[in-house]
BAZAPA-546123 format. One record per residue: residue in three letters; chain; x negated, y negated, z negated of N, C-alpha, C, CB in turn. Coordinates in nm, 4 decimals. Atoms other than C-alpha are relative to their C-alpha. Last residue first. Glycine has a CB too. Layout:
# residues N
(ala; A; (X; Y; Z); (X; Y; Z); (X; Y; Z); (X; Y; Z))
...
***
This chain:
# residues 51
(unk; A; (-0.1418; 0.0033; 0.0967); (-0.8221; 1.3933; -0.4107); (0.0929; 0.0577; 0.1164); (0.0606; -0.1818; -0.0683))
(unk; A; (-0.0539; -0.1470; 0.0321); (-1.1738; 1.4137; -0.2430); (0.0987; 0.0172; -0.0618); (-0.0726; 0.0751; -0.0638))
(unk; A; (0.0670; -0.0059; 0.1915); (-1.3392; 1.0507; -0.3288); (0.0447; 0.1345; -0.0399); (0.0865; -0.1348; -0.1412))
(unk; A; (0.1410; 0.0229; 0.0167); (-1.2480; 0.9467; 0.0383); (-0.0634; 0.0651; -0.0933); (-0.0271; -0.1186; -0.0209))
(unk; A; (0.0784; -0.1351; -0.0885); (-0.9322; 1.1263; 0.0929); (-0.1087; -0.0164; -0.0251); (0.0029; 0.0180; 0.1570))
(unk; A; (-0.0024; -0.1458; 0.0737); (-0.8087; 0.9316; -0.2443); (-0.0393; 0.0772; 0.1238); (0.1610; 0.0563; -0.0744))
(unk; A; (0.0403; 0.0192; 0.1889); (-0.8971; 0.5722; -0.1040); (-0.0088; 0.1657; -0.0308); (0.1676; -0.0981; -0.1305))
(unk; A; (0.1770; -0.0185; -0.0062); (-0.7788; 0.6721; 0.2310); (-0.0580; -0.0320; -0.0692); (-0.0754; -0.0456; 0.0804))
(unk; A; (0.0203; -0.0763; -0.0598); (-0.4324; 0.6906; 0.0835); (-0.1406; 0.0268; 0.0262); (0.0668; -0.0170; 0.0790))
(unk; A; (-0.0117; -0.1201; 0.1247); (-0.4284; 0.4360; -0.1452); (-0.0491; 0.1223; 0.0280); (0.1416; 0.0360; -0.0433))
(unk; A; (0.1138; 0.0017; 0.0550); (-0.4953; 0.2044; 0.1649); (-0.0411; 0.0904; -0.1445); (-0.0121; -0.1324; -0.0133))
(unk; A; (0.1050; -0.0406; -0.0767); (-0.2160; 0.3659; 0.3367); (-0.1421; -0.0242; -0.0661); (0.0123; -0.0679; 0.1276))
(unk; A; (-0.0380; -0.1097; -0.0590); (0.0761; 0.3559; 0.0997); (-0.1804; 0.0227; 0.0591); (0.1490; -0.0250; 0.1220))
(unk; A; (0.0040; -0.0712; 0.1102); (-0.0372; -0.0421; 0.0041); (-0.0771; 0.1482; 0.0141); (0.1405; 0.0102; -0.0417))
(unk; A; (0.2111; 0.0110; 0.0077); (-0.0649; -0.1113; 0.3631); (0.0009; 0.0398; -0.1367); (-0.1100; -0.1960; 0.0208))
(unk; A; (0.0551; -0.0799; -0.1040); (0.3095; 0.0427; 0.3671); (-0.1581; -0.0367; 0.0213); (0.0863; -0.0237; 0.1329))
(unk; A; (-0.0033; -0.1251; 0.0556); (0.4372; -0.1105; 0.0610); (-0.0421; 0.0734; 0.0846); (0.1101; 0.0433; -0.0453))
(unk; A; (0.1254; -0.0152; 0.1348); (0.3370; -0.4304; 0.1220); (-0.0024; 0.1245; 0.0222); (0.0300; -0.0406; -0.1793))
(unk; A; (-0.0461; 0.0002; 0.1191); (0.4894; -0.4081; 0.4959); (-0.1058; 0.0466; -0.1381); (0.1159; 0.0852; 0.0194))
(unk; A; (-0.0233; -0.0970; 0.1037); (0.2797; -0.3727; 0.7674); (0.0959; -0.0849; -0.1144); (-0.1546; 0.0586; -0.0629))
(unk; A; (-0.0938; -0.0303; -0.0156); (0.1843; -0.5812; 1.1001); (0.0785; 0.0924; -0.1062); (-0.0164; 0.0325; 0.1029))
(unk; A; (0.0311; -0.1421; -0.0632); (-0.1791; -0.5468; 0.9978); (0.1744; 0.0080; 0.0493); (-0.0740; 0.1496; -0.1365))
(unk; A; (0.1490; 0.0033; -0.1223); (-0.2219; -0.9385; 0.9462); (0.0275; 0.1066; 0.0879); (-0.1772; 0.0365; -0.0701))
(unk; A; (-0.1111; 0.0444; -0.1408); (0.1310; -0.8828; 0.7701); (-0.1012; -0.0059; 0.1154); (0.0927; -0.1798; -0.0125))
(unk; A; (-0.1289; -0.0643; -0.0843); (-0.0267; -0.6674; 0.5547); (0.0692; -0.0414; 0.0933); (0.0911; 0.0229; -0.0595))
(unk; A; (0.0582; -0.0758; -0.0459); (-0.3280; -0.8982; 0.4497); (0.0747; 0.1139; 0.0709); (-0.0726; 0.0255; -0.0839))
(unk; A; (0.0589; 0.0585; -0.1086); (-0.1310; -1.1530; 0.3590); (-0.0661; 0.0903; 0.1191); (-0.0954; -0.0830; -0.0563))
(unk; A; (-0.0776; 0.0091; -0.0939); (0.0829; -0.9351; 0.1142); (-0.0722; -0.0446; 0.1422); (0.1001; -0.0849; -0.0477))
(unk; A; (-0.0323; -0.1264; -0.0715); (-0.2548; -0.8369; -0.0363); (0.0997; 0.0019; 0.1010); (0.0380; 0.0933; -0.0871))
(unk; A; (0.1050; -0.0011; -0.0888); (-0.3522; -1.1962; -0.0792); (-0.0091; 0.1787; 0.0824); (-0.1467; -0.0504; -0.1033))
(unk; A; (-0.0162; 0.1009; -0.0895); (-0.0191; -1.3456; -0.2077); (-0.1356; 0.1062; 0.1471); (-0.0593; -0.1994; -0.0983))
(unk; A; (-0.1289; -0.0628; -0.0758); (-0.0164; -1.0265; -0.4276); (0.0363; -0.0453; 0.0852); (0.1049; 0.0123; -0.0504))
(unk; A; (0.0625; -0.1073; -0.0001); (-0.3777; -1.1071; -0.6290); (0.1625; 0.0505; 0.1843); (-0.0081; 0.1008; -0.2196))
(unk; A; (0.0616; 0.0358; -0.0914); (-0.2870; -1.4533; -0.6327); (-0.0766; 0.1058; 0.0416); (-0.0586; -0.1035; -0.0245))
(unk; A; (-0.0923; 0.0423; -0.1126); (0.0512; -1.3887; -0.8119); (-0.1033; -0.0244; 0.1298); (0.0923; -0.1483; -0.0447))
(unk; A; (-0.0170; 0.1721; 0.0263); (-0.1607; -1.1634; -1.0536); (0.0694; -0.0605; 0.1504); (-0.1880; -0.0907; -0.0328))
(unk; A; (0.0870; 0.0643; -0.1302); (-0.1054; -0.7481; -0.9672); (0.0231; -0.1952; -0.0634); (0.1099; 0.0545; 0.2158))
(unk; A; (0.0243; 0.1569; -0.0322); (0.0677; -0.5246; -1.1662); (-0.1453; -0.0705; -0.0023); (0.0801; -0.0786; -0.1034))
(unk; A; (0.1231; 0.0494; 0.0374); (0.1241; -0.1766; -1.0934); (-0.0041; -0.1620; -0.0329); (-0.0937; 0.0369; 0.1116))
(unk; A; (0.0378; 0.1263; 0.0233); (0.4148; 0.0315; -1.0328); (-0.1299; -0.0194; -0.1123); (0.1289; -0.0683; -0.0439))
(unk; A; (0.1327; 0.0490; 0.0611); (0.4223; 0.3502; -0.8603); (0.0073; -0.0765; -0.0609); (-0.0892; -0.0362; 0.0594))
(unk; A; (0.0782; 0.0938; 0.0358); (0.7939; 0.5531; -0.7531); (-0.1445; -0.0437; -0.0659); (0.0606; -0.0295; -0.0439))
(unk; A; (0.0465; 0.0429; 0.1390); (0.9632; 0.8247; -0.6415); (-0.1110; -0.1295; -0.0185); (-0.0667; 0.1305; -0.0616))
(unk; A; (-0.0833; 0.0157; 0.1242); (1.2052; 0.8491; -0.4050); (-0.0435; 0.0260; -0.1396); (0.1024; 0.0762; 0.0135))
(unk; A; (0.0573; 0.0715; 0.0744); (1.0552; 0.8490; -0.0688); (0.0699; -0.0391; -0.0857); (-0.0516; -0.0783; 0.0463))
(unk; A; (-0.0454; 0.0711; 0.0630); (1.2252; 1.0927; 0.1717); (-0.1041; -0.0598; -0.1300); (0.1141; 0.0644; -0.0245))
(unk; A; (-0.0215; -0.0639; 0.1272); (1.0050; 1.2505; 0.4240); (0.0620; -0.1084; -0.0871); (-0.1342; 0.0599; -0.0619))
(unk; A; (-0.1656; -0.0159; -0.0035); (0.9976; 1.0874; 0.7698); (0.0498; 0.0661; -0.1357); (0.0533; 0.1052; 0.1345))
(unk; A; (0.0154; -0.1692; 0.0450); (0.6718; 0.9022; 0.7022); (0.1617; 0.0316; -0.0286); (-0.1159; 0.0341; -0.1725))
(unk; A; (-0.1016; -0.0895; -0.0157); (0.5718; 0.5747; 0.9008); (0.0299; 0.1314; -0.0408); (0.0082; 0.0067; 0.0933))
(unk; A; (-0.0274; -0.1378; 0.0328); (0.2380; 0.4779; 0.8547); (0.1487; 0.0115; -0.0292); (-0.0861; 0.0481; -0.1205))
***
């Protein structure tokens, strides 16, 4: 997901080192950056549940 809108605010969360190994992992699987599978899975998360 690619989004041409400026991104200038911020989330943080923390995550255990084996929590962040396994998300990063999982992003590169998808060709993605954290912050972009992040972005997305957040995403359809909150369409799901109506947000």
């Amino acid at each position: 997901m690619r989004l041409s809108a400026a991104m200038i605010d911020n989330i943080r969360f923390r995550v255990s080192p084996a929590e962040k190994r396994a998300l990063t992992a999982a992003a590169d699987r998808r060709g993605k950056t954290l912050s972009e599978f992040l972005r997305e899975a957040v995403s359809e998360t909150a369409q799901r549940v109506g947000a």
